[in-house]
C-alpha positions in Angstrom: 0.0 0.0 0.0 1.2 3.7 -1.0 1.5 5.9 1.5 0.2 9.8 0.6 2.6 12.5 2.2 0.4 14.8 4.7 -0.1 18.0 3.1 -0.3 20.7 5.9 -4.2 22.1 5.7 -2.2 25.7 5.3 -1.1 24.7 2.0 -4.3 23.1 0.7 -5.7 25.9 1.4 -3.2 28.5 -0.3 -3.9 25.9 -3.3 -7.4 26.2 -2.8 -7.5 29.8 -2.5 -5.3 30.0 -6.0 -7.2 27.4 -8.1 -10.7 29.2 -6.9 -9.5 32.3 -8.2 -8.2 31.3 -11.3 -11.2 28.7 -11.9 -14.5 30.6 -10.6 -15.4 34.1 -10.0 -17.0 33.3 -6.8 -15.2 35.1 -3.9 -14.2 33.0 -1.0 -15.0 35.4 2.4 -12.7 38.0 3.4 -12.3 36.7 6.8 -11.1 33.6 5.2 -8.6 35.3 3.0 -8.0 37.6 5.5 -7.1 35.3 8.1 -4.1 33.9 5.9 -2.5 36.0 4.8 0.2 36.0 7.4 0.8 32.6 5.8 1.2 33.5 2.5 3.1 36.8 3.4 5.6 33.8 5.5 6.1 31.7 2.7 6.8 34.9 0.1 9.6 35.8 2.5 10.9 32.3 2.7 10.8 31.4 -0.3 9.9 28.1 0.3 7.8 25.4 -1.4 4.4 26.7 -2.3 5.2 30.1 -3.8 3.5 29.9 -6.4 -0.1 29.6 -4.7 1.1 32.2 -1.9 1.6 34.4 -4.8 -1.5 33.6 -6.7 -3.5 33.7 -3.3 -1.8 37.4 -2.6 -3.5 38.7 -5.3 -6.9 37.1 -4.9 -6.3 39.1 -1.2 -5.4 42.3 -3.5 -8.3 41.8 -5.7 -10.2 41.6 -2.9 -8.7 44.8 -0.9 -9.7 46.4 -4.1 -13.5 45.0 -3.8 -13.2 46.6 -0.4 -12.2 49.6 -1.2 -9.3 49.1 1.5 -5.4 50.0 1.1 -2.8 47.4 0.7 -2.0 46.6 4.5 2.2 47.2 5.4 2.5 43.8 5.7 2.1 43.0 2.4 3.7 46.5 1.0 6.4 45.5 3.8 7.2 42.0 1.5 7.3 43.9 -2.2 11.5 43.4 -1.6 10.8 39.9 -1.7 8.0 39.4 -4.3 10.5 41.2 -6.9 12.6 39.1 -7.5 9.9 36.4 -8.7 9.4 38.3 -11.9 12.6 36.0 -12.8 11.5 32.9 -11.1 9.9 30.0 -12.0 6.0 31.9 -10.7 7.0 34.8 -12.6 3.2 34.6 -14.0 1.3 35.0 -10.3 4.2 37.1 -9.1 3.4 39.6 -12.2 -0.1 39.2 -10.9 0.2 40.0 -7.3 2.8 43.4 -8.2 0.1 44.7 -10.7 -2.7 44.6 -8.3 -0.1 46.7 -5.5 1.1 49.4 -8.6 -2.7 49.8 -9.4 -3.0 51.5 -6.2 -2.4 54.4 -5.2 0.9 56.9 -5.8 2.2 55.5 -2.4 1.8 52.0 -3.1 3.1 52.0 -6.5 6.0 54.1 -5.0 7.2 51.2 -2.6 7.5 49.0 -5.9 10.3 52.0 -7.4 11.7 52.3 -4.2 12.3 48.5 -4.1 14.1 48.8 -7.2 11.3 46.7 -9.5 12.3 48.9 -12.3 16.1 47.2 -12.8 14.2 43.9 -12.5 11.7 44.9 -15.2 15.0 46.0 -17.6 15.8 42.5 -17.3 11.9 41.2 -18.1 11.9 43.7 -20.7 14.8 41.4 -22.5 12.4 38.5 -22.5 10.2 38.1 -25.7 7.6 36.0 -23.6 7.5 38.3 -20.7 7.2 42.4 -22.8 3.7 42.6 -22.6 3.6 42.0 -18.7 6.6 44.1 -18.2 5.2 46.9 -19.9 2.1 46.8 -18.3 4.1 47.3 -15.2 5.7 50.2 -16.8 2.6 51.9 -17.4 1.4 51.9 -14.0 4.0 54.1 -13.0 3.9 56.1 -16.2 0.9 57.3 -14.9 2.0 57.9 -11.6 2.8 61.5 -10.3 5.9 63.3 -11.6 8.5 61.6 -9.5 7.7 58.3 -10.4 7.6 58.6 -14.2 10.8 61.1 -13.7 12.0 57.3 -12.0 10.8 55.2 -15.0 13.0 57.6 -17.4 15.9 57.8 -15.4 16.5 54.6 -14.9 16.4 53.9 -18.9 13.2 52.0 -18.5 12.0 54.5 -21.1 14.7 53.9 -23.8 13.7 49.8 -23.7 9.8 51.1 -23.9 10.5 53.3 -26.8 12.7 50.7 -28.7 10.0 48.4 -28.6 7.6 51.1 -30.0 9.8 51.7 -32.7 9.6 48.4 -33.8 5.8 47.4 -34.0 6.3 44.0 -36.2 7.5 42.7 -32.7 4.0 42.1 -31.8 1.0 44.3 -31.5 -0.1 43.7 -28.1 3.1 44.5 -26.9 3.4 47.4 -29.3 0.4 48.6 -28.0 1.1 48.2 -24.0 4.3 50.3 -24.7 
């Protein structure tokens, strides 16, 4: 007889939370997602084995905040210096997810994403065919920031990738059109 591995109920549940959101629009109750996300801010900052559901589950929590009409809480703004580098990871896709839902808020939120240097991280996306069009939606978030943060975007050369992809439309139009 096969023994089955005991999966913590933590972690079915950050897989639950994910697969809900991705399969249904029904929304699980706040208090429920709420209640987690401790959890899923631990294993951001730990990097260890279920990322990719703590990411996808942080922005079902975003999306939610959103529904709310609440800010991002510090905890999660606290953890952006950990979420960054996951644009270049293997859950790039849900990572993507969970920073577009924190630079769709407001100037302060978006501004802990600059301040935690996302834009040299997006340089590097910005290099990867498969991964322009998310990249550049990024980009546009904080293109329509205040002053200071698109004075950011074009300081840090951000802008000169952006244009370059612009110039050259035959790329692909989606992405042509995000830039």
């Amino acid at each position: 007889m096969e023994m089955v591995a005991k999966v913590p109920t933590s972690r079915l549940l950050l897989a639950s939370l994910s697969t809900l959101f991705a399969v249904t629009d029904s929304e699980i109750p706040w208090e429920l997602s709420w209640k987690h996300l401790p959890y899923v801010l631990q294993i951001i900052q730990s990097h260890t084995s279920g990322l990719i559901d703590a990411c996808g589950s942080l922005h079902y929590i975003l999306k939610q905040c959103r529904r709310h009409h609440l800010s991002i809480p510090k905890s999660v703004l606290d953890t952006v210096p950990y979420l960054i580098p996951h644009l270049t990871h293997h859950c790039k896709q849900r990572s993507h997810e969970a920073l577009n839902a924190i630079a769709s808020g407001s100037d302060e939120e978006s501004q802990v994403l600059l301040d935690s240097n996302i834009l040299d991280v997006l340089n590097q996306v910005l290099d990867d065919w498969d991964w322009r069009l998310e990249a550049c939606t990024l980009i546009a978030k904080f293109t329509a920031g205040n002053a200071r943060q698109i004075a950011c975007v074009v300081d840090n050369g951000t802008m000169t990738k952006v244009m370059n992809i612009v110039r050259n439309p035959d790329k692909g139009m989606k992405i042509w059109r995000e830039a």
